[in-house]
N, C-alpha and C positions, 0 to 999 in steps of 0.2 A: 622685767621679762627679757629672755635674751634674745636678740636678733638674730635670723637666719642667714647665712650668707655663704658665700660661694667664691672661690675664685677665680676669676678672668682669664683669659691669654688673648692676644692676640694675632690673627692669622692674617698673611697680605695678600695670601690666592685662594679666596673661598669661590667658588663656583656658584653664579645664580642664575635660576634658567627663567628665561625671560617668559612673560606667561603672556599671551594674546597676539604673537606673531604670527601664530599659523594663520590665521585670518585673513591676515592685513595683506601677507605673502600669495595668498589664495586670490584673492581681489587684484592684485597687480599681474600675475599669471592670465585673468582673464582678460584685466586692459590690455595685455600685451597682443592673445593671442586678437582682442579686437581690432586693434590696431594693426598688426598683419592683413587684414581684407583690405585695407584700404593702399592705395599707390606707394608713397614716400611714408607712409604708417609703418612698413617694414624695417625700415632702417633705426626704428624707436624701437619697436615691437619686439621682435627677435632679442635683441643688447637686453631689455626690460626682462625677458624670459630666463635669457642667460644668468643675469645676473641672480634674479630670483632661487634659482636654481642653486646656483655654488652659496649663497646666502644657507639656504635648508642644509646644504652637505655643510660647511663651515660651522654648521649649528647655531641653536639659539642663548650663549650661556654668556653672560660675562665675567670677568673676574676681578674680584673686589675686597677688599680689606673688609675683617670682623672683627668683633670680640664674641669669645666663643665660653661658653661655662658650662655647669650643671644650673639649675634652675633650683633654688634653692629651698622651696617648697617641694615640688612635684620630682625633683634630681633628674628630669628630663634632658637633653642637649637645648640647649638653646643660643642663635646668633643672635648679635645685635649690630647689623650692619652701617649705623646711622654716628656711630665713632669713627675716630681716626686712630693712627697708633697714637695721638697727644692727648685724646679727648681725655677730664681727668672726672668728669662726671656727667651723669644723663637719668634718662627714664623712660618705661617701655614696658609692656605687655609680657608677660608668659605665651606661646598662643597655645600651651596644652591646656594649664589650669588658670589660667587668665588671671592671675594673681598680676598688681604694681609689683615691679622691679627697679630699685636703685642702683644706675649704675656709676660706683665711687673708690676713685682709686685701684682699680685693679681688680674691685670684688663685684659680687652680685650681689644686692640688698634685698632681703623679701620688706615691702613696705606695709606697715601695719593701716591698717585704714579705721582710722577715729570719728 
């Protein structure tokens, strides 16, 4: 039976947007603005806000090396962030069809499950 596979590239400025900061950025806003009622709380408080602040404009994404393919089953896009440009194999999820993927030399391996 013949194997399905795909081929790779690799990209070194994928964009990934950080998921669960709004939160954490929301919680520091309000220590900040608590910290403002109180005397010398100010000089923490305000700088805490500020910062908060240009953090939300600067955005939440970072930028990071992938390997990028068709998914060799489903021919979906799919990243595999967890390489480097040297990595020369691995393994990982679909997350459309959740099918095993072989990642080897360059390709994408649909892996058959026995």
């Amino acid at each position: 039976m013949k194997k399905l596979t795909s081929v790779a590239r690799y990209n070194e400025s994928r964009s990934i947007a950080n998921e669960g900061q709004g939160a954490w950025n929301g919680l520091l806003i309000l220590i900040g603005i608590g910290l403002c009622f109180t005397g010398i709380g100010a000089f923490v408080g305000v700088p805490l806000i500020v910062i908060v602040f240009i953090n939300q404009i600067k955005g939440n994404e970072t930028i990071k090396g992938s390997w990028e393919g068709d998914c060799p089953k489903c021919n979906n896009i799919i990243f595999w962030h967890s390489g480097t440009k040297d990595t020369k194999q691995g393994n990982f999820n679909c997350p459309t069809c959740n099918v095993d993927i072989d990642f080897y030399e360059n390709k994408f391996i649909h892996r058959n499950k026995a």
